[in-house]
KOLLUMTOR-269056 format. One line per 10 residues: number of its first residue (from 1); their letters; for each residue x, z, y of N, C-alpha, C. Coordinates in nm, 4 decimals, always signed. Each point is the difference from the previous one (the first is absolute). Example, Ala and Ser with C-alpha at 12.3 -4.5 7.8 and 13.67 -1.06 7.14 Angstrom:
<recs>
1	AS	+1.3190:+0.7800:-0.5690:-0.0890:+0.0000:+0.1190:+0.0900:+0.0000:+0.1200  -0.0350:-0.0720:+0.1050:+0.0820:+0.0060:+0.1190:-0.0770:+0.0730:+0.1090;
</recs>
This chain:
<recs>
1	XXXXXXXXXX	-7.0392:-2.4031:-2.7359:-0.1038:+0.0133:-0.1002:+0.0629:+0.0241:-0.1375  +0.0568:-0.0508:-0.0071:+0.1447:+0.0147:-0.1488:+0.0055:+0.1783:-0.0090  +0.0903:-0.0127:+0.0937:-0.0054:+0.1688:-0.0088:-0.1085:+0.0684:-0.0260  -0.1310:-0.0247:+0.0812:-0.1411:+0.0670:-0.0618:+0.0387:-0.0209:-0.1224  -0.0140:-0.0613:-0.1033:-0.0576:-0.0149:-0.1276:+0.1150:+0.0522:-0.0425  +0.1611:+0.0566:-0.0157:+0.0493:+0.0507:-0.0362:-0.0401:+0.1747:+0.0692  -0.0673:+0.0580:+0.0742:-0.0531:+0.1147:+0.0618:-0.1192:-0.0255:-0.0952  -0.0904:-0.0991:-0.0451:-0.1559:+0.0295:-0.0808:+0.0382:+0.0634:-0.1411  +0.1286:+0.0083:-0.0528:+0.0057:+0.0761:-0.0884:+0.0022:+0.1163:-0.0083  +0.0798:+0.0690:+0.0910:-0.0121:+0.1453:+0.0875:-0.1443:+0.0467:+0.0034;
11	XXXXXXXXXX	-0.0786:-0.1073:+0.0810:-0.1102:+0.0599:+0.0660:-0.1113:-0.0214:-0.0859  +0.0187:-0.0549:-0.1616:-0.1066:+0.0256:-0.0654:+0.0301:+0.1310:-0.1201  +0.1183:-0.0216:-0.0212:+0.0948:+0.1465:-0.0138:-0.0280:+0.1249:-0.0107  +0.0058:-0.0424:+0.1568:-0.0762:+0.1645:+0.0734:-0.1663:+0.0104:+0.0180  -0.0593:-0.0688:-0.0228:-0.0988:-0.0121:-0.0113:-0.0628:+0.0536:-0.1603  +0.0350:-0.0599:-0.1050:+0.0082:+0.0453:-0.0972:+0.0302:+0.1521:-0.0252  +0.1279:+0.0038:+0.0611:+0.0358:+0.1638:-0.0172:-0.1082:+0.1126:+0.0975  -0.0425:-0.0364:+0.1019:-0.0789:+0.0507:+0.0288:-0.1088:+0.0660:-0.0393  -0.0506:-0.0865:-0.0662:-0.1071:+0.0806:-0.1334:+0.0076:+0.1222:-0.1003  +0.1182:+0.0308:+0.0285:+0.0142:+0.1016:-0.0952:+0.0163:+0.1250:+0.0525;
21	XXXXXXXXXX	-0.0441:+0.0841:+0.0303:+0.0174:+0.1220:+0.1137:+0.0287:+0.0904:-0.1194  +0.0935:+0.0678:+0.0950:+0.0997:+0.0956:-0.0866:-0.0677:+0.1532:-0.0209  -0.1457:+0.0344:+0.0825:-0.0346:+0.0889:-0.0437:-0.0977:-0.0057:-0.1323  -0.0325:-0.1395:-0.0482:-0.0514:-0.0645:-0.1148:+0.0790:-0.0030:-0.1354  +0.0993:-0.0065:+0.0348:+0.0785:-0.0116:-0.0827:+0.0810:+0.1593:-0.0663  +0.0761:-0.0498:-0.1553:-0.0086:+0.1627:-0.0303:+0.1532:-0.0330:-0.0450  +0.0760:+0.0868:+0.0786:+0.1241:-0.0201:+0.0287:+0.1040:+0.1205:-0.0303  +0.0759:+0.0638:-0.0823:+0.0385:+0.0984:-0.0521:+0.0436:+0.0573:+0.1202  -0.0384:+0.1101:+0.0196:+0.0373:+0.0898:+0.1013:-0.0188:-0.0384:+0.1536  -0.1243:-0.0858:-0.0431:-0.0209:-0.0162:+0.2010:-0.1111:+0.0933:-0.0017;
31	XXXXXXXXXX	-0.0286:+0.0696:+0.0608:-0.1523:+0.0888:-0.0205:-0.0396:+0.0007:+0.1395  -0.1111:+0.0538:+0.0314:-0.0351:-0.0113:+0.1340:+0.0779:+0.0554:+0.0923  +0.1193:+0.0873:+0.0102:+0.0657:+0.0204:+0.1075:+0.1023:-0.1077:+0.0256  +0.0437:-0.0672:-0.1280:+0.1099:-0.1007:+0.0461:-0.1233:-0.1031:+0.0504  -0.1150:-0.0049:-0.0335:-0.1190:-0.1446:+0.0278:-0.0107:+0.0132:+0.1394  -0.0285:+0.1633:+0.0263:-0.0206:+0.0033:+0.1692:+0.1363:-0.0207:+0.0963  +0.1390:+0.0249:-0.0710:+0.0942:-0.0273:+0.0795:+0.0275:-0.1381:+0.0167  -0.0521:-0.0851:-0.1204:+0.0361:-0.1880:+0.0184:-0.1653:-0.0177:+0.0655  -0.0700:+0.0857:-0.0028:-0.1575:-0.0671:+0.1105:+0.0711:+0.0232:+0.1210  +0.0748:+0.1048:+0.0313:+0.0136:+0.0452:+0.1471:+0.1302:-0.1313:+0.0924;
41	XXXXXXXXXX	+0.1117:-0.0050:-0.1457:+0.0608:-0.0880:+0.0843:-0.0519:-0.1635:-0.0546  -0.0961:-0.0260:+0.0349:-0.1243:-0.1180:-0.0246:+0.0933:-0.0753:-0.1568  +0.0022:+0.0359:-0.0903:+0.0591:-0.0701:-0.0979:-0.1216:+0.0549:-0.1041  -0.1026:-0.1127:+0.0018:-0.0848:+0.0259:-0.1011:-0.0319:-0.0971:-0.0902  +0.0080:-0.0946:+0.0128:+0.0174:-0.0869:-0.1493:+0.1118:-0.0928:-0.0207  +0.0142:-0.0622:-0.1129:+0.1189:-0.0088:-0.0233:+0.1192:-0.0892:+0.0501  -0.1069:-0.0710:+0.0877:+0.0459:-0.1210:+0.1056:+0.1190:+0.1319:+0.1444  -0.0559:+0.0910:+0.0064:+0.0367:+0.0421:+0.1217:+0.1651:+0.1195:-0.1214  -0.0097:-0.0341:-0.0746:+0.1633:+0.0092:-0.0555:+0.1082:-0.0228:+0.0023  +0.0925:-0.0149:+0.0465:+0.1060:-0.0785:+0.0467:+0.1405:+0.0264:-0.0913;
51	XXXXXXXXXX	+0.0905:+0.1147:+0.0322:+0.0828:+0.0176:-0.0439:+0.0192:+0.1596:-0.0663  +0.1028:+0.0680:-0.0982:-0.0184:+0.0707:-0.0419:+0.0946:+0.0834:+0.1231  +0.0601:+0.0074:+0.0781:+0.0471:+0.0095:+0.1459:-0.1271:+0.0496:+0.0718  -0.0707:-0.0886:+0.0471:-0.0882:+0.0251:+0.0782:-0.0819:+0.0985:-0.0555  -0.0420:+0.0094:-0.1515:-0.0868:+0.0976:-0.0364:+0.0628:+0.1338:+0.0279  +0.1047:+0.0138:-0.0531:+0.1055:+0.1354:+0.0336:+0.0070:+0.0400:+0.1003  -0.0286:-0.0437:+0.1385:-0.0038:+0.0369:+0.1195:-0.1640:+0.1008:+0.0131  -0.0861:-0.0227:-0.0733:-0.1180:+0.0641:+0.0111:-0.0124:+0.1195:-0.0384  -0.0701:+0.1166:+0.0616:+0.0664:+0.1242:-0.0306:-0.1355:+0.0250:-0.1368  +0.1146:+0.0602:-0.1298:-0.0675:-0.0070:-0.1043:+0.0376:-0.0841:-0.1089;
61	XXXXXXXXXX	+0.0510:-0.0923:+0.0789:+0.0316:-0.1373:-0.1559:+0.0924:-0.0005:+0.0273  +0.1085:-0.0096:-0.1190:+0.1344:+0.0336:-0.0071:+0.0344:-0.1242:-0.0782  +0.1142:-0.0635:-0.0159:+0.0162:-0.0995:-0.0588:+0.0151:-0.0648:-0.1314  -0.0641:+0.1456:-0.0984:-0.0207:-0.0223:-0.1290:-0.1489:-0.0401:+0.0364  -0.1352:+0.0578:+0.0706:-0.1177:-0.0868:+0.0311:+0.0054:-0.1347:+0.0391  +0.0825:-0.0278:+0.0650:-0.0012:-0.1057:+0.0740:+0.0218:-0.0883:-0.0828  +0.1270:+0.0154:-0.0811:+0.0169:-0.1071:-0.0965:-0.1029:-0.0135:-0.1115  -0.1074:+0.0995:-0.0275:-0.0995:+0.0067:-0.0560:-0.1192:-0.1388:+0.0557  -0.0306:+0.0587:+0.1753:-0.0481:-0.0753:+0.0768:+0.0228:-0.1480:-0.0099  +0.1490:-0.0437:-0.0303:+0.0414:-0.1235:+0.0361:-0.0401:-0.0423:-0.1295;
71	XXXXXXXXXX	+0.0509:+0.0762:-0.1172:-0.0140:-0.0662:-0.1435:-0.1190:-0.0603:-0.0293  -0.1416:+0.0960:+0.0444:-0.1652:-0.0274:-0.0268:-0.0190:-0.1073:+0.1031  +0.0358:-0.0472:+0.1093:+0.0255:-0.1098:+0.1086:-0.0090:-0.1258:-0.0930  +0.1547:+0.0111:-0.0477:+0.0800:-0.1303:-0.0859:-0.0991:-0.0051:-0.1052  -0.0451:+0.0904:-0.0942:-0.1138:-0.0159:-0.1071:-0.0937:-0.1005:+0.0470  -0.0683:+0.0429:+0.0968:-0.1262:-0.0831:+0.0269:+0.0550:-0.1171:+0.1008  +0.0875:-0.0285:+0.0350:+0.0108:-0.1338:+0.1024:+0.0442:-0.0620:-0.1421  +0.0393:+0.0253:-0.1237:+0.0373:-0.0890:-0.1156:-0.1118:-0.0813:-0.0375  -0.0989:+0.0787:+0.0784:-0.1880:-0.0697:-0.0546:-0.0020:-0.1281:+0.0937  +0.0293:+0.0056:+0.1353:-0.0058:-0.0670:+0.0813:+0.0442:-0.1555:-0.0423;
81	XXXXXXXXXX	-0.1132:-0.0802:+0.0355:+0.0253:-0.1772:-0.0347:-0.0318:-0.0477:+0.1509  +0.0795:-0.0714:+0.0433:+0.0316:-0.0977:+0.1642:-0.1004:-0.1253:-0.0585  -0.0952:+0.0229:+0.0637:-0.0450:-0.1187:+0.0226:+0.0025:-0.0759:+0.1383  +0.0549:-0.0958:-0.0874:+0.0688:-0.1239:+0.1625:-0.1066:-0.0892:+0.0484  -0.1270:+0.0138:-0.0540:-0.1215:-0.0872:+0.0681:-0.0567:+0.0536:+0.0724  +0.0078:+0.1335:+0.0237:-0.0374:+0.0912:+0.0686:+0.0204:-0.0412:+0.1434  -0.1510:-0.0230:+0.0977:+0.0974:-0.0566:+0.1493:+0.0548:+0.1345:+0.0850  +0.1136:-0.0761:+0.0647:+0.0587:+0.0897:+0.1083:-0.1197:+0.0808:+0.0504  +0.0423:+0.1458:+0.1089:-0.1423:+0.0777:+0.0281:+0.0260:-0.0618:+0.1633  -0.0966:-0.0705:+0.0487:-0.0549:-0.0540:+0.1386:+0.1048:+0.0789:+0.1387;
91	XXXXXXXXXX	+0.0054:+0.1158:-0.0714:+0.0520:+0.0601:+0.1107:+0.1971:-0.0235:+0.0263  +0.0191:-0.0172:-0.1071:+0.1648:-0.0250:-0.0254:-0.0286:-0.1315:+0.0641  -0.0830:-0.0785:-0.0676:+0.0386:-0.1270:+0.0786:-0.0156:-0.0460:+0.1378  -0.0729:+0.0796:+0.0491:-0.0538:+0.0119:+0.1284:+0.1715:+0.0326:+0.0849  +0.0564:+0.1663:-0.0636:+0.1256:-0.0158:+0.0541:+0.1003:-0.0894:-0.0196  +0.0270:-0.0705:-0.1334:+0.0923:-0.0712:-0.0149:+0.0152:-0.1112:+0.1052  -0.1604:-0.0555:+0.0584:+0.0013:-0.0910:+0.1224:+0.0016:+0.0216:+0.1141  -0.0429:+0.1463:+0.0531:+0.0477:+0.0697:+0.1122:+0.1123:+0.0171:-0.0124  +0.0747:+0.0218:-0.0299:+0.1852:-0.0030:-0.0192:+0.0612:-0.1236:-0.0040  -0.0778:-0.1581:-0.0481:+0.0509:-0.0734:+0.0196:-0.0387:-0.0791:+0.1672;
101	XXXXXXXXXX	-0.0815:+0.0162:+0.0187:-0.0865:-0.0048:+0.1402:+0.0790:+0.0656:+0.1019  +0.0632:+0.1011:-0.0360:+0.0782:+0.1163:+0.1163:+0.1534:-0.0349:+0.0050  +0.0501:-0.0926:-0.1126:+0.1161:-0.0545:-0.0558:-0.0087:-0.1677:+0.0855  -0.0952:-0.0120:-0.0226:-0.0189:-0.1481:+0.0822:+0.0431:+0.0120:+0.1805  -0.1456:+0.0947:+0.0156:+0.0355:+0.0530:+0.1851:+0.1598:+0.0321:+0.0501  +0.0390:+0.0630:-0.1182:+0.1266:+0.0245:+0.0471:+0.1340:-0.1117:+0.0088  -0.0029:-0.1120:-0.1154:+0.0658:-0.0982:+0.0153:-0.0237:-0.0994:+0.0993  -0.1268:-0.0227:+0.0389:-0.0714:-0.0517:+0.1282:+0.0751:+0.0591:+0.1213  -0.0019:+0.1636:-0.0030:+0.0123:+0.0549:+0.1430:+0.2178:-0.0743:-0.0095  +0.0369:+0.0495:-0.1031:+0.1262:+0.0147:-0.0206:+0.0556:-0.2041:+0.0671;
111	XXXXXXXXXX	-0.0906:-0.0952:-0.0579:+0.0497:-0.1048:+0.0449:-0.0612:-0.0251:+0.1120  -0.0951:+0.0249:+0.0719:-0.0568:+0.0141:+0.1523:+0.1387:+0.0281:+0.0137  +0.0386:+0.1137:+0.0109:+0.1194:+0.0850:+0.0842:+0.1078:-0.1124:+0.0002  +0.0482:-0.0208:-0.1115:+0.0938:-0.1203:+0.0266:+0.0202:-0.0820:+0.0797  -0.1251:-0.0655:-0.0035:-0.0080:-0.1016:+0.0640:+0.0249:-0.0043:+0.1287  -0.0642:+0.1188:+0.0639:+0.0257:+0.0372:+0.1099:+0.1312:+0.0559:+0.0702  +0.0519:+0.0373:-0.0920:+0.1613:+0.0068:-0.0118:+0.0506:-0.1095:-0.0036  +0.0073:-0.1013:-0.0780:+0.0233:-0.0943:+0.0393:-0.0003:-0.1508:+0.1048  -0.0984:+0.0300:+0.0322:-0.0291:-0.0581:+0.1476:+0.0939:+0.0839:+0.1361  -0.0305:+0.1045:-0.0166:+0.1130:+0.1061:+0.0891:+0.1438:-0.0296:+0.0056;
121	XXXXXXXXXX	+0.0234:-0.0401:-0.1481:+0.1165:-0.0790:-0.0401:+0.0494:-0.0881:+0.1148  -0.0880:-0.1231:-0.0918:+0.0060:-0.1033:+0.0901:+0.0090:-0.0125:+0.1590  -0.1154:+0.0488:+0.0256:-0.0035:+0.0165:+0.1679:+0.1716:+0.0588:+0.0437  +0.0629:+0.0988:-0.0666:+0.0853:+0.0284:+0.0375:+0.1291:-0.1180:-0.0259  +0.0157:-0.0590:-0.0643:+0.0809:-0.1113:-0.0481:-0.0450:-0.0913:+0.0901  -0.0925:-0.0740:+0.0680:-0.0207:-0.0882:+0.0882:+0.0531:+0.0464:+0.1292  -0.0406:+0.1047:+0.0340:+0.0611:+0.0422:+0.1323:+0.1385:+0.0180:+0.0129  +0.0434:+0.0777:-0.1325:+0.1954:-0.0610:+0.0482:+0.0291:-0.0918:-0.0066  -0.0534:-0.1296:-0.0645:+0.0453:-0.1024:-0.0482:-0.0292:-0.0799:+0.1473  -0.1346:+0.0528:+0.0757:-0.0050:-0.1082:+0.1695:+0.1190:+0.0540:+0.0762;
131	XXXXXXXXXX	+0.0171:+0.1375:-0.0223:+0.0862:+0.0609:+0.1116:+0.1196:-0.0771:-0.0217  +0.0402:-0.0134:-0.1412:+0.1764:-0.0638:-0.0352:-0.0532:-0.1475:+0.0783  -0.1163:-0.0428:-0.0610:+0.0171:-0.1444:+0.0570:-0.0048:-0.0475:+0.1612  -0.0394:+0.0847:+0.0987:+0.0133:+0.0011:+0.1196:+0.1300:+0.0480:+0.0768  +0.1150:+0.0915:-0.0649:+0.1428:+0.0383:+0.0044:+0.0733:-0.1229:-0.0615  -0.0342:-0.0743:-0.0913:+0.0450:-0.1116:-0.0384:+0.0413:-0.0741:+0.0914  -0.1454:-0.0474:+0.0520:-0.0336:-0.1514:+0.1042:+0.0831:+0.0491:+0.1089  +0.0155:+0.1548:-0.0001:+0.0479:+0.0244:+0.1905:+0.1443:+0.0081:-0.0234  +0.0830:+0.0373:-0.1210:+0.1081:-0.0055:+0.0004:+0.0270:-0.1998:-0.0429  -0.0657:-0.0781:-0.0449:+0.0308:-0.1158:-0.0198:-0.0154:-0.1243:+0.1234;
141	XXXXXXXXXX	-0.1062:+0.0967:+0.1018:+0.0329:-0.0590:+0.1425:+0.1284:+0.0232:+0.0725  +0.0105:+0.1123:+0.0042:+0.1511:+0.0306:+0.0360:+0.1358:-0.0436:-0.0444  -0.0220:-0.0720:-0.1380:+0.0749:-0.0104:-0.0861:+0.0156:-0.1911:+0.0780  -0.1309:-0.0507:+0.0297:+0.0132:-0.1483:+0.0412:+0.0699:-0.0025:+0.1538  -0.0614:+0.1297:+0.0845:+0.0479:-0.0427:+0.0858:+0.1578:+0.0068:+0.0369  +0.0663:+0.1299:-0.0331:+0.1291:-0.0360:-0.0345:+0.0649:-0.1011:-0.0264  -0.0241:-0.0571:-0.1538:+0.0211:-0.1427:-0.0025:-0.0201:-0.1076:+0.0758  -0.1032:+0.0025:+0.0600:+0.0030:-0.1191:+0.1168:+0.0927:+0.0498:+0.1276  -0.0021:+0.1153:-0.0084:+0.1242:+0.0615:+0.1385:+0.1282:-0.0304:-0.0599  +0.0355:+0.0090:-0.0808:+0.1314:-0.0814:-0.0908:+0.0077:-0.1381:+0.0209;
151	XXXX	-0.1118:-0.0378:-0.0346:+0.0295:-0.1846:-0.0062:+0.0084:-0.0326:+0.1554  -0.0822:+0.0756:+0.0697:+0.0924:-0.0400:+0.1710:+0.1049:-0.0268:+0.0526  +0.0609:+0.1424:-0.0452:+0.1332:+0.0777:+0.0392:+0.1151:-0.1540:-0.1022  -0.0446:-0.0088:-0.1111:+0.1088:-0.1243:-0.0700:-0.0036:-0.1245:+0.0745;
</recs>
């Protein structure tokens, strides 16, 4: 959950940036053919901006736009205020506990297994341990009767 609330800054972020669609906006030298080349590769408001890299890859925006792109980005996320009372969105938290739920099953399955390994263990350690102790008794009978065949013979 920690981690959520270090991710709720991101995700109000982008939320924020979202609002601002880049064909709204009046941007030196984006005109509608560079608008339809960032509509086409889905980069339409300012949330869906990323790097001045990635813009350069789009055919049309070259990396003097891009850094244009990124600059009007950084402008308006400067507007952006994190509010931390803001609750987590239902659905993050929903995963954050399915992941801990799926994290649980698995330490469950992982010490099941053990255990069962370990009993396997065991079982195996008892059975050499009767076998030695029955080679014991039969070499320590042999071992008496000798001796009493000695104490005859003296």
């Amino acid at each position: 959950m920690e981690a959520l609330r270090d991710v709720q800054w991101d995700t109000q972020r982008q939320q924020f940036l979202s609002g601002f669609p880049i064909h709204e906006a009046d941007i030196f030298n984006v005109g509608d053919p560079r608008l339809k080349a960032l509509h086409d590769a889905k980069v339409k408001t300012a949330a869906d901006i990323t790097t001045e890299e990635n813009l350069a890859r789009i055919q049309g925006i070259g990396p003097s736009i891009g850094k244009t792109l990124v600059d009007w980005r950084k402008t308006l996320q400067s507007g952006f205020e994190f509010d931390p009372t803001e609750p987590l969105l239902p659905a993050q938290v929903d995963g954050v506990k399915a992941d801990i739920g799926t994290q649980a099953r698995d330490l469950e399955l992982q010490l099941r297994l053990g255990i069962a390994d370990l009993e396997r263990t065991l079982a195996r350690i008892q059975k050499v341990r009767s076998r030695g102790t029955s080679t014991l008794n039969a070499e320590f009978d042999q071992y008496q009767k000798a001796r009493n065949e000695v104490a005859l013979l003296s």
